[in-house]
PDB file of N, CA, C and O in Angstrom:
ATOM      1  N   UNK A   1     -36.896  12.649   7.635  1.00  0.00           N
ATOM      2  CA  UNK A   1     -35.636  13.307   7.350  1.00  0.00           C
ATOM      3  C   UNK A   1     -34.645  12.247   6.877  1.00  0.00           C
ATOM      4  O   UNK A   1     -34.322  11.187   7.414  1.00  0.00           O
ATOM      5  N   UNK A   2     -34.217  12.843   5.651  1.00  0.00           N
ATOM      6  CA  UNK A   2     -33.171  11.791   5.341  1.00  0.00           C
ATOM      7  C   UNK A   2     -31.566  11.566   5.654  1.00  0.00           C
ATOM      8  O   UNK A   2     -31.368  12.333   6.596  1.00  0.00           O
ATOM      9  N   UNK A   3     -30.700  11.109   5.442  1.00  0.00           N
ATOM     10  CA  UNK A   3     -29.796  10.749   5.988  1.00  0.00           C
ATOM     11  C   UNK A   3     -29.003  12.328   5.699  1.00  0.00           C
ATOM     12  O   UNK A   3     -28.535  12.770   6.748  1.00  0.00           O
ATOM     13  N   UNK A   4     -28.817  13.067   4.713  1.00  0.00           N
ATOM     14  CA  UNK A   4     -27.681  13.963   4.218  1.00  0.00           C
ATOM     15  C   UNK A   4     -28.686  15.237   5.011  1.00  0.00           C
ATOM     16  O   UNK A   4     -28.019  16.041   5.662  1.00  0.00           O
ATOM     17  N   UNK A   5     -29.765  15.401   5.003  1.00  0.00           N
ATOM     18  CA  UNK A   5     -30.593  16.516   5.570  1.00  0.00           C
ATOM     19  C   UNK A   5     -30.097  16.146   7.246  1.00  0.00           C
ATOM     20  O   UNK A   5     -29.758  17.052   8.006  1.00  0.00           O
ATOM     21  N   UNK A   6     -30.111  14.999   7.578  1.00  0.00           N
ATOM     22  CA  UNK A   6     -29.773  15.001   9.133  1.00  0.00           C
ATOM     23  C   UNK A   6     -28.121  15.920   9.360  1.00  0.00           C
ATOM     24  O   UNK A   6     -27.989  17.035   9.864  1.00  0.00           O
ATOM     25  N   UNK A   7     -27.092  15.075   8.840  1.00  0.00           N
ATOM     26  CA  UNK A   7     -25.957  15.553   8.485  1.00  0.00           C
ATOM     27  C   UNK A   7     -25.932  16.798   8.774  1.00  0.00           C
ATOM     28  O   UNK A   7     -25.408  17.303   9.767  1.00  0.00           O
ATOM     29  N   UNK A   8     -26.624  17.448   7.726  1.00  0.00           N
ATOM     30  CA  UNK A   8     -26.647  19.011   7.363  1.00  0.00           C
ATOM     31  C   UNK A   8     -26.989  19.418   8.699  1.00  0.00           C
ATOM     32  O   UNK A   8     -26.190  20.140   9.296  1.00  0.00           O
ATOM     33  N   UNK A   9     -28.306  18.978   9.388  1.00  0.00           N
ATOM     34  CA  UNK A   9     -28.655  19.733  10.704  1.00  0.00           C
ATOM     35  C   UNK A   9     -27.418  19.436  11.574  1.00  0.00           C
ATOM     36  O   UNK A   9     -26.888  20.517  11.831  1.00  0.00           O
ATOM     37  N   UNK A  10     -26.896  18.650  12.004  1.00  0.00           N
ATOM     38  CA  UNK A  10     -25.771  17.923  12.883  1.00  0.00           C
ATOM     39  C   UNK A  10     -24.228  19.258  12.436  1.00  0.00           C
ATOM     40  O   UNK A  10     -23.529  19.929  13.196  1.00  0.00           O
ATOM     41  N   UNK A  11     -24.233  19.166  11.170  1.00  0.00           N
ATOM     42  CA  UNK A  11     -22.984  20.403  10.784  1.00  0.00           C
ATOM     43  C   UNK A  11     -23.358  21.425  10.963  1.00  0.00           C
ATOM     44  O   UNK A  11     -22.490  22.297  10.984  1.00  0.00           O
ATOM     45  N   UNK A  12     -24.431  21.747  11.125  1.00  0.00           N
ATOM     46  CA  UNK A  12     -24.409  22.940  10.561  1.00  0.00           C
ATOM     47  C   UNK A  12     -24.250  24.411  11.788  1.00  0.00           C
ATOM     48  O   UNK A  12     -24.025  25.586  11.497  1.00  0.00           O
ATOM     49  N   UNK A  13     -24.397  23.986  12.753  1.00  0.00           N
ATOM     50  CA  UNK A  13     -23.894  24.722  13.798  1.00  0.00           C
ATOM     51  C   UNK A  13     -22.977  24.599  14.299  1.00  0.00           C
ATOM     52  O   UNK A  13     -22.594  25.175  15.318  1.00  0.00           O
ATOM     53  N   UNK A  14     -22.127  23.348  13.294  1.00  0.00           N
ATOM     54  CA  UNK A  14     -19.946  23.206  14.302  1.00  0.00           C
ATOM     55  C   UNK A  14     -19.391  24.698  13.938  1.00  0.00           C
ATOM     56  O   UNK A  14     -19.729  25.361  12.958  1.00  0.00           O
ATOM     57  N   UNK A  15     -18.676  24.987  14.718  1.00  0.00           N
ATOM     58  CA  UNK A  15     -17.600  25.744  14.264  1.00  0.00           C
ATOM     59  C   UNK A  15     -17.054  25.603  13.089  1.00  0.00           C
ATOM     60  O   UNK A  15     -17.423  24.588  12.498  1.00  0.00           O
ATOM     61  N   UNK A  16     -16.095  26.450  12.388  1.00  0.00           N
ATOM     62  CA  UNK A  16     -15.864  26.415  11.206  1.00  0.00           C
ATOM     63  C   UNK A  16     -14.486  25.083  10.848  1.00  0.00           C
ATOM     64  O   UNK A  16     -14.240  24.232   9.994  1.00  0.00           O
ATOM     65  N   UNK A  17     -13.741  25.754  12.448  1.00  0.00           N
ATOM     66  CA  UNK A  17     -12.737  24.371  11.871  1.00  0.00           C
ATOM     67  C   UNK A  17     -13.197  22.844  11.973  1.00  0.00           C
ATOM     68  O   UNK A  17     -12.630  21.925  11.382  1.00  0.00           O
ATOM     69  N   UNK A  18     -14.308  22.707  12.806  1.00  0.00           N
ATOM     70  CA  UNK A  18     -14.958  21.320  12.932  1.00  0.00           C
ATOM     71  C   UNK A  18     -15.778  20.761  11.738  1.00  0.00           C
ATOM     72  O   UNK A  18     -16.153  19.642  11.388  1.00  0.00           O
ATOM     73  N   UNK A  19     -15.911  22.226  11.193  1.00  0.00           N
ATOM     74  CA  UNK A  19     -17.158  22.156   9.997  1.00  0.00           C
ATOM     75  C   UNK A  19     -16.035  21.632   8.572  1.00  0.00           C
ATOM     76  O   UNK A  19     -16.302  20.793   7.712  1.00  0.00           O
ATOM     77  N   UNK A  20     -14.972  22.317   8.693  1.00  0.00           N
ATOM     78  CA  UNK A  20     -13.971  21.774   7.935  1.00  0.00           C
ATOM     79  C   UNK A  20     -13.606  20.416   7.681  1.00  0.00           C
ATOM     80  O   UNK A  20     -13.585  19.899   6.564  1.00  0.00           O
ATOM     81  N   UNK A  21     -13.205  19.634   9.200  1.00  0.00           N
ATOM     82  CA  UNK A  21     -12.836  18.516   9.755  1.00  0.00           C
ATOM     83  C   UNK A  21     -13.905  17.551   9.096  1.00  0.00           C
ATOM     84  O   UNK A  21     -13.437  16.483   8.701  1.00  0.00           O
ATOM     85  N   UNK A  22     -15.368  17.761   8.895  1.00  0.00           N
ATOM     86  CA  UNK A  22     -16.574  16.915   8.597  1.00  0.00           C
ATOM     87  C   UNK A  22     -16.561  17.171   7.297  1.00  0.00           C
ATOM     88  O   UNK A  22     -16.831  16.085   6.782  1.00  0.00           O
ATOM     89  N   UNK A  23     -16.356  18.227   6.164  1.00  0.00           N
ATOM     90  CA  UNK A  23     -16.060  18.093   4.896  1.00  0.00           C
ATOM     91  C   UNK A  23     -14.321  17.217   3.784  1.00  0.00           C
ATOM     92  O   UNK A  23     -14.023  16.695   2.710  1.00  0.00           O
ATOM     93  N   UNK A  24     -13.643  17.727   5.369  1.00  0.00           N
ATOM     94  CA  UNK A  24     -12.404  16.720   5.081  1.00  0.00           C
ATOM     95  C   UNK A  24     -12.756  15.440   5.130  1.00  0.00           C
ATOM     96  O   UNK A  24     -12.227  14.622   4.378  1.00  0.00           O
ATOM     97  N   UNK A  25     -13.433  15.194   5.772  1.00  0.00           N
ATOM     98  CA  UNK A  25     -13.518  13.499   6.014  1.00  0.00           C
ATOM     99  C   UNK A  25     -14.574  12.964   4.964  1.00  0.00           C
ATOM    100  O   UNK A  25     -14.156  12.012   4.304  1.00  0.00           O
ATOM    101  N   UNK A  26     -15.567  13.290   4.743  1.00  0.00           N
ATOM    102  CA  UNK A  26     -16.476  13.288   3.461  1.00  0.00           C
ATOM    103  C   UNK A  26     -15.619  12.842   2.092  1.00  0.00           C
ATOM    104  O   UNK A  26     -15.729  11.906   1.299  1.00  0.00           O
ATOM    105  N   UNK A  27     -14.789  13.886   2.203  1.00  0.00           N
ATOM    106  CA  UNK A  27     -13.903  13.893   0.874  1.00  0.00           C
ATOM    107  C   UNK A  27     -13.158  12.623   1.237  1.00  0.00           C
ATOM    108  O   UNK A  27     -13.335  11.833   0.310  1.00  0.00           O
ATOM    109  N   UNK A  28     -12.610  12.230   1.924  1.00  0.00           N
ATOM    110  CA  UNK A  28     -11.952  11.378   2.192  1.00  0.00           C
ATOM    111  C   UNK A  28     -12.763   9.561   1.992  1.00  0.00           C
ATOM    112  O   UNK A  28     -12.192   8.517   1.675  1.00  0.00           O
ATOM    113  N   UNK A  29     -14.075   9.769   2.290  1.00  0.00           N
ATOM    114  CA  UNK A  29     -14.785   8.591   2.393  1.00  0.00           C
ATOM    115  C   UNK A  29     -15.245   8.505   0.779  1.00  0.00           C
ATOM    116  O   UNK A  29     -15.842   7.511   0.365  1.00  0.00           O
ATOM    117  N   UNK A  30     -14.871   9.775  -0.197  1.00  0.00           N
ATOM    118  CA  UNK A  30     -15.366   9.891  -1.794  1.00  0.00           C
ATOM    119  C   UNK A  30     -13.885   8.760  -2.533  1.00  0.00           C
ATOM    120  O   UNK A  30     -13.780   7.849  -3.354  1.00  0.00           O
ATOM    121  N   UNK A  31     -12.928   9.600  -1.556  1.00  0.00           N
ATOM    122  CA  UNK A  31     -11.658   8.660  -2.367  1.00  0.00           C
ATOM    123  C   UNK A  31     -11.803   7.514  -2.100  1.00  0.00           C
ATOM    124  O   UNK A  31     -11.945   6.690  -3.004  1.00  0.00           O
ATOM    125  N   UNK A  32     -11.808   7.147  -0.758  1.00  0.00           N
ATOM    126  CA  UNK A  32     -11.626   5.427  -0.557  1.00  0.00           C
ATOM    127  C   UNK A  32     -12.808   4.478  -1.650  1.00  0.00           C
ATOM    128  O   UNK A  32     -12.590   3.679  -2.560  1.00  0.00           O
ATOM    129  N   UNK A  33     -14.014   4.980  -1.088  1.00  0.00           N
ATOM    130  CA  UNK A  33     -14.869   4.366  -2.477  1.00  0.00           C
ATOM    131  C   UNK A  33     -14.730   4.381  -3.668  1.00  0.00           C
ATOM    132  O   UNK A  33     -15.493   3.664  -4.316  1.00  0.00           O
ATOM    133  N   UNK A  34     -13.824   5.107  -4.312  1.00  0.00           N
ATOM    134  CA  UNK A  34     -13.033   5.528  -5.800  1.00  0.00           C
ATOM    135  C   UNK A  34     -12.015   4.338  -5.974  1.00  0.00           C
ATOM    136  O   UNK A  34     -12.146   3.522  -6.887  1.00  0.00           O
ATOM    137  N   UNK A  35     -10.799   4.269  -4.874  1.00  0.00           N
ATOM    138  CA  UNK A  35     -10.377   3.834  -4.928  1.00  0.00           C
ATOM    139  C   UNK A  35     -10.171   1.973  -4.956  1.00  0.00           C
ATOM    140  O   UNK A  35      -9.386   1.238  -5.556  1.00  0.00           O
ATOM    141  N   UNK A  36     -11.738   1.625  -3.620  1.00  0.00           N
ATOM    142  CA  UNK A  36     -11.648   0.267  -3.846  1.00  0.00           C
ATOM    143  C   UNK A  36     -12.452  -0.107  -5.378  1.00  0.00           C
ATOM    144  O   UNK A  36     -12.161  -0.999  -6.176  1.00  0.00           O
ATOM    145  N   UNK A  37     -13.606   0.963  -5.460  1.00  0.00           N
ATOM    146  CA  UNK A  37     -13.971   0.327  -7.114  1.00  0.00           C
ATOM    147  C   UNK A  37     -12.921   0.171  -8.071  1.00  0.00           C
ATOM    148  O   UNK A  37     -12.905  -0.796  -8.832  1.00  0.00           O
ATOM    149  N   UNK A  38     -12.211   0.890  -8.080  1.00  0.00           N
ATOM    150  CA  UNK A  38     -10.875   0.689  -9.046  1.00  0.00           C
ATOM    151  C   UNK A  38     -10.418  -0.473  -8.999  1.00  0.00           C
ATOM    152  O   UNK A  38     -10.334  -1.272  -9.931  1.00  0.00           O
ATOM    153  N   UNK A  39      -9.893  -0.706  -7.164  1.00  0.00           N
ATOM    154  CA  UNK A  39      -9.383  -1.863  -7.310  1.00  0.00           C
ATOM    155  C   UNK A  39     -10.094  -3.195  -7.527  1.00  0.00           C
ATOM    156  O   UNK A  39      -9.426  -4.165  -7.885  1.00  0.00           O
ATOM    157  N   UNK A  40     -11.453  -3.304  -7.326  1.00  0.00           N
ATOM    158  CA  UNK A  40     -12.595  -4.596  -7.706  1.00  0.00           C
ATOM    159  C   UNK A  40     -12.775  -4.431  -8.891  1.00  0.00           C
ATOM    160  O   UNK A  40     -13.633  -5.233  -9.259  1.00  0.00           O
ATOM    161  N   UNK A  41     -12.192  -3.404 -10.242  1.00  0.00           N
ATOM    162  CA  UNK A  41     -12.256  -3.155 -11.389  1.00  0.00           C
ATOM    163  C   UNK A  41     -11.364  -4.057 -12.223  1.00  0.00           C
ATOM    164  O   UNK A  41     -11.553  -4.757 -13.218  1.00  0.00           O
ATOM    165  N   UNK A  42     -10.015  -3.698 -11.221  1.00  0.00           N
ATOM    166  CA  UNK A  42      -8.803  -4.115 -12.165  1.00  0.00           C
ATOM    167  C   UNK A  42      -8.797  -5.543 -11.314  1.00  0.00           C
ATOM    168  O   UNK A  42      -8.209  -6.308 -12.079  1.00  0.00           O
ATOM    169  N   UNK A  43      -9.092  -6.164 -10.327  1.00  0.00           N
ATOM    170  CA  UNK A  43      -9.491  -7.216 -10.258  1.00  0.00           C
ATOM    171  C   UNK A  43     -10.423  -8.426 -11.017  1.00  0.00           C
ATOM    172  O   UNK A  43     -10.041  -9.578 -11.222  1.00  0.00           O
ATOM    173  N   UNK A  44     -11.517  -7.954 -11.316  1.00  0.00           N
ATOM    174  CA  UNK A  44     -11.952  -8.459 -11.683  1.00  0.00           C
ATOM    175  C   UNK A  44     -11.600  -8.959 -13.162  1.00  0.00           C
ATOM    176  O   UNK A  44     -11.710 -10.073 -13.673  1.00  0.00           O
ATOM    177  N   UNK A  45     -11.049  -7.506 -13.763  1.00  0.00           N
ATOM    178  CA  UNK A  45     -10.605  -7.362 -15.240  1.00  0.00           C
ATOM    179  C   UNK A  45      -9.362  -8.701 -15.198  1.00  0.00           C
ATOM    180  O   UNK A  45      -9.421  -9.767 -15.810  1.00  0.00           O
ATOM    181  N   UNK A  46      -8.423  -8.284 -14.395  1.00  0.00           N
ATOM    182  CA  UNK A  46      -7.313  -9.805 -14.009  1.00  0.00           C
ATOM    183  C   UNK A  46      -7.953 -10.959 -14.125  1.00  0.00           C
ATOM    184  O   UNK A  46      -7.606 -11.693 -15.051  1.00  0.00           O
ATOM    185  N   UNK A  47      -9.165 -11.450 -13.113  1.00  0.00           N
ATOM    186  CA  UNK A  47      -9.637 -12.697 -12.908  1.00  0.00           C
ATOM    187  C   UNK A  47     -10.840 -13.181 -14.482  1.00  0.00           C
ATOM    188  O   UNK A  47     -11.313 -14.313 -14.589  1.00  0.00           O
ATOM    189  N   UNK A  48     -11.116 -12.025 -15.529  1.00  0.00           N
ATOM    190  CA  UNK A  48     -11.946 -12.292 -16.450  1.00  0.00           C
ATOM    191  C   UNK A  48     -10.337 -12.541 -17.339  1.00  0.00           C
ATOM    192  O   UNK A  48     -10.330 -13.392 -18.228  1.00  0.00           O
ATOM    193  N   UNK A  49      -9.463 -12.017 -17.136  1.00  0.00           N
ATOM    194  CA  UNK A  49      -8.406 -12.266 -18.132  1.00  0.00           C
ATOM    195  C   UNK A  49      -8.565 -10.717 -19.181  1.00  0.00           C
ATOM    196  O   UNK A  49      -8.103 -10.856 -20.313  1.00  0.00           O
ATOM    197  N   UNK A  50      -9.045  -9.618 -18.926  1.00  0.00           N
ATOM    198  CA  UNK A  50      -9.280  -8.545 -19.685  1.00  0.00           C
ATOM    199  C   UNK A  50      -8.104  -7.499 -19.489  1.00  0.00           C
ATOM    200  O   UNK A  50      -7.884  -6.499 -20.171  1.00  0.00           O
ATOM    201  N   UNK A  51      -7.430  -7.954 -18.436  1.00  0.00           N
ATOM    202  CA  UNK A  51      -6.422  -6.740 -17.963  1.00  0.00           C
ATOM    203  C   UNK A  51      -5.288  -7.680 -18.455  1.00  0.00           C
ATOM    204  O   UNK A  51      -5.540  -8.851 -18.737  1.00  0.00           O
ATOM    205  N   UNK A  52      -3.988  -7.141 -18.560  1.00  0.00           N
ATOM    206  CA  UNK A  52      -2.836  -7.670 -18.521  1.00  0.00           C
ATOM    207  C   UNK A  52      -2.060  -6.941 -17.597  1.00  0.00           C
ATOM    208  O   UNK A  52      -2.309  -5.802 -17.202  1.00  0.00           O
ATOM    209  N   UNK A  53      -1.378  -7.449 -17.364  1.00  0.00           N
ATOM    210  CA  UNK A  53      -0.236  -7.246 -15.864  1.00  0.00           C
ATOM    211  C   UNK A  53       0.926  -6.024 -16.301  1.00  0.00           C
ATOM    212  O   UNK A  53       1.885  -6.374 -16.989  1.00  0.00           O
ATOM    213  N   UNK A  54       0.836  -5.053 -16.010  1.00  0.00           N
ATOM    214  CA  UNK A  54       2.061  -3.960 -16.213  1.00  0.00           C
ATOM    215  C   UNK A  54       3.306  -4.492 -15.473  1.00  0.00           C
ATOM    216  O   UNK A  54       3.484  -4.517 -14.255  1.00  0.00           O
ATOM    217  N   UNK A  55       4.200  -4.947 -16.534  1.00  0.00           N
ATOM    218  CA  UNK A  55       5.375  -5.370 -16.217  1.00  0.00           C
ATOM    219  C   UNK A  55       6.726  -4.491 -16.739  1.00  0.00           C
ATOM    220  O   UNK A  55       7.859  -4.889 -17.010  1.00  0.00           O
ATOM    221  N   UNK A  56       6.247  -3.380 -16.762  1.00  0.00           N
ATOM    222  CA  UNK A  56       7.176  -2.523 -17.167  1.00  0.00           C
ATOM    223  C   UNK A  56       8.265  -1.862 -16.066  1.00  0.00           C
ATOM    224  O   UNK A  56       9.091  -1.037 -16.458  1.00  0.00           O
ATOM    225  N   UNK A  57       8.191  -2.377 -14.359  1.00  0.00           N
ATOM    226  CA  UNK A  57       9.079  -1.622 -14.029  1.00  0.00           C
ATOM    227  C   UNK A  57      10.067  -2.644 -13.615  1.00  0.00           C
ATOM    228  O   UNK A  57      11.083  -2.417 -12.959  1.00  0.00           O
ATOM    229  N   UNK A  58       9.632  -3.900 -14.103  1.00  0.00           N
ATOM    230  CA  UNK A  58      10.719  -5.134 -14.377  1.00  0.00           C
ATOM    231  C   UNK A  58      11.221  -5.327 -15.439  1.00  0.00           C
ATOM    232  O   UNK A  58      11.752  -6.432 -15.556  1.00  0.00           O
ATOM    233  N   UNK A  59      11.273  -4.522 -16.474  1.00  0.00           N
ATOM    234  CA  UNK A  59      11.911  -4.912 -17.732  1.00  0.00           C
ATOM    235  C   UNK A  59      13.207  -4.533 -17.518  1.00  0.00           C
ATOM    236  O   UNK A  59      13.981  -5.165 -18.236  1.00  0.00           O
ATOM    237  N   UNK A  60      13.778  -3.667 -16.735  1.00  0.00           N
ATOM    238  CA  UNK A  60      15.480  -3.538 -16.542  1.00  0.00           C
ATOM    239  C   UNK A  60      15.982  -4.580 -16.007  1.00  0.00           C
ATOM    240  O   UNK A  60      17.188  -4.600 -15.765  1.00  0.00           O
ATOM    241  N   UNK A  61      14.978  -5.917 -15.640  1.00  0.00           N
ATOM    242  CA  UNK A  61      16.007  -6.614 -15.289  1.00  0.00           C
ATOM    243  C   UNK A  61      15.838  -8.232 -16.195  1.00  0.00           C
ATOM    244  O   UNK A  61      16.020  -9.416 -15.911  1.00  0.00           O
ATOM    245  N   UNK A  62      15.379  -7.436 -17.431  1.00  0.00           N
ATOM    246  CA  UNK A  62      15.187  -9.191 -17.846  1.00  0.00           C
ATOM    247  C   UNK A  62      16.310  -9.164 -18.925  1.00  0.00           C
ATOM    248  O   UNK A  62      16.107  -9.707 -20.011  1.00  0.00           O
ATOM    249  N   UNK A  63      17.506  -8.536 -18.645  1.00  0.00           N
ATOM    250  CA  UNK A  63      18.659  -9.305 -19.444  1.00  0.00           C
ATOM    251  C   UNK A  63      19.472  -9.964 -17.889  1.00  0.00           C
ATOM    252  O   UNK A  63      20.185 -10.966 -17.822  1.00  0.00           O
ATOM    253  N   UNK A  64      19.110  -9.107 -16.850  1.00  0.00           N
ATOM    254  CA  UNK A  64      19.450  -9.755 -15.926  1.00  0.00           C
ATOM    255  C   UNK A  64      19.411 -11.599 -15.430  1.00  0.00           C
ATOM    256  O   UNK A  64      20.275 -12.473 -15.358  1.00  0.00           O
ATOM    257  N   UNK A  65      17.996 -11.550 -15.180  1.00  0.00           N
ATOM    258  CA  UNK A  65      18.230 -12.675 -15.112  1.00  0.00           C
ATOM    259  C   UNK A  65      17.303 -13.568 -16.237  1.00  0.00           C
ATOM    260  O   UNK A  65      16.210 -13.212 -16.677  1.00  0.00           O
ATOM    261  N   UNK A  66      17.914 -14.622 -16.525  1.00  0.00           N
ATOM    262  CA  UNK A  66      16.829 -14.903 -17.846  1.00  0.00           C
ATOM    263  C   UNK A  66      16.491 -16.482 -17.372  1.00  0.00           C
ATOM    264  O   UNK A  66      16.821 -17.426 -18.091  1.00  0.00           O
ATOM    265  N   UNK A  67      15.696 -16.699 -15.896  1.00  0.00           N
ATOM    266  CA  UNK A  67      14.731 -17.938 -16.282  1.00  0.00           C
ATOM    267  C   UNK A  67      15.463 -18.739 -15.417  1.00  0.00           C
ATOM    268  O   UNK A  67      14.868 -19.433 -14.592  1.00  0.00           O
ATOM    269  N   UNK A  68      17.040 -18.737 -15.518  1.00  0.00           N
ATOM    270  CA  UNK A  68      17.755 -19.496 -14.806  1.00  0.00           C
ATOM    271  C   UNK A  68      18.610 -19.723 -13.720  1.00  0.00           C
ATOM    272  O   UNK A  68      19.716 -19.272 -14.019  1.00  0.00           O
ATOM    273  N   UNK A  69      18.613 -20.166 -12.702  1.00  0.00           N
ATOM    274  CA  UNK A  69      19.554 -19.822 -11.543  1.00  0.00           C
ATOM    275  C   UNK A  69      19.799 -21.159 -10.893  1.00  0.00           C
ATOM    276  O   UNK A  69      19.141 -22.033 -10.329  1.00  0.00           O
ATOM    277  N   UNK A  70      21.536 -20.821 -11.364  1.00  0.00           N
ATOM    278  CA  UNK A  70      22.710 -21.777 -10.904  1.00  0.00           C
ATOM    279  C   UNK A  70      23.511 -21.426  -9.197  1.00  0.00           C
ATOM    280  O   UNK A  70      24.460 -20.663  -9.015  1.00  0.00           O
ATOM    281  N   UNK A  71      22.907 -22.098  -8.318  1.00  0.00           N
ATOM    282  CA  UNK A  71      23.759 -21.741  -7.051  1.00  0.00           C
ATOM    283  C   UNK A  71      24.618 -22.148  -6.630  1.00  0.00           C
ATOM    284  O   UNK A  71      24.804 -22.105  -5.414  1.00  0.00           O
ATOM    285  N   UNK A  72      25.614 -22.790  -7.608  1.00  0.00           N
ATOM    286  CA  UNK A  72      27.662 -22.634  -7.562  1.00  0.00           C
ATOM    287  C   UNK A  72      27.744 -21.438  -8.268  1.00  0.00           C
ATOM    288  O   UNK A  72      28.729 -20.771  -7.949  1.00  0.00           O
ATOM    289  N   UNK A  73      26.878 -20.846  -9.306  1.00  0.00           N
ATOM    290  CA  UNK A  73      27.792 -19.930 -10.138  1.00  0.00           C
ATOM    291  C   UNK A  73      27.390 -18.496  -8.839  1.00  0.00           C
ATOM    292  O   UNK A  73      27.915 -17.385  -8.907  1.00  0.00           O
ATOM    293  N   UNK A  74      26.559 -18.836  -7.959  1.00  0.00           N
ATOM    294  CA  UNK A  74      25.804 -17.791  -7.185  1.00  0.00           C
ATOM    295  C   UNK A  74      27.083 -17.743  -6.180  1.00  0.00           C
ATOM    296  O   UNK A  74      27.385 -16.614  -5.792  1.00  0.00           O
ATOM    297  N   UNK A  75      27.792 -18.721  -5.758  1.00  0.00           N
ATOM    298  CA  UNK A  75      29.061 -18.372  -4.501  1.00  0.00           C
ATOM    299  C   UNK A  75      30.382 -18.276  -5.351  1.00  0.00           C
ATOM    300  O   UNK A  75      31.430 -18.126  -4.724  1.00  0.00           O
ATOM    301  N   UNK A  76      30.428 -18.359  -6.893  1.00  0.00           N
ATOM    302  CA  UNK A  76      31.749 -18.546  -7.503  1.00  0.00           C
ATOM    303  C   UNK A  76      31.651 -17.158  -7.634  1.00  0.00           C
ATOM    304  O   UNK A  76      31.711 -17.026  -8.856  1.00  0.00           O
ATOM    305  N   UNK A  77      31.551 -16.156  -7.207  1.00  0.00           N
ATOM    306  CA  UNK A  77      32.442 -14.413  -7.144  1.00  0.00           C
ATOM    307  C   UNK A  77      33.476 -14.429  -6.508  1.00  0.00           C
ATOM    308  O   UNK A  77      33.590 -15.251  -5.598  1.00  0.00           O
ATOM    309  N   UNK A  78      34.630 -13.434  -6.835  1.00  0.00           N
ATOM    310  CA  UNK A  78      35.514 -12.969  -6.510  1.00  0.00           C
ATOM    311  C   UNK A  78      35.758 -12.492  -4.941  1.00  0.00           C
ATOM    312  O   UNK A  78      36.775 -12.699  -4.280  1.00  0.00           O
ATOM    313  N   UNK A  79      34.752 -11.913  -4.587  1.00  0.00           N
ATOM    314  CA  UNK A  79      34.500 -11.236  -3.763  1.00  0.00           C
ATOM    315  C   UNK A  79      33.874 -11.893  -2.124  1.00  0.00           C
ATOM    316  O   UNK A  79      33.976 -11.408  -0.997  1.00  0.00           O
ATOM    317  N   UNK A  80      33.242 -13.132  -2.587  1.00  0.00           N
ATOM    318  CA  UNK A  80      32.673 -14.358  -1.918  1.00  0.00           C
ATOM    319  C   UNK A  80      34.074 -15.196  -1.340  1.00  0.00           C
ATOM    320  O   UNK A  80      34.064 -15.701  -0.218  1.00  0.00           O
ATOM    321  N   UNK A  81      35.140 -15.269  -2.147  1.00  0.00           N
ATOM    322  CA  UNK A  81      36.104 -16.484  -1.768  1.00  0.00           C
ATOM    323  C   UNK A  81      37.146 -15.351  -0.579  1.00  0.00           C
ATOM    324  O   UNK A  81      38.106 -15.818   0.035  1.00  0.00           O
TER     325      UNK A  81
END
């Protein structure tokens, strides 16, 4: 008997909400494996140099700061003295 035929015998007489509880969690063990391949995907793609870095929810601040930071001009506010 193989592993999913055991399963099946083991479920198959729970109750319905238990029987639920063991298909919820199934589903649940489908995402996580989805999810870490993704992430050993876009990893790897990073470490081959194939991916590039989404830097798009930092672009509102690159007139902000551009590269340089002065810490007199950082206590010279109005609001500081």
């Amino acid at each position: 008997m193989n592993i999913v035929e055991l399963i099946y015998q083991e479920a198959k007489d729970l109750p319905e909400t238990e029987a639920r509880e063991v298909l919820d969690f199934v589903e649940f063990l489908k995402v996580k494996r989805r999810r870490v391949l993704e992430s050993t995907t876009k990893f790897q793609h990073r470490e081959n140099g194939l991916g590039e870095a989404d830097m798009s929810e930092f672009d509102q601040f690159g007139s902000v700061y551009d590269g340089h930071f002065d810490r007199d001009a950082c206590y010279d506010r109005p609001n500081l003295r």
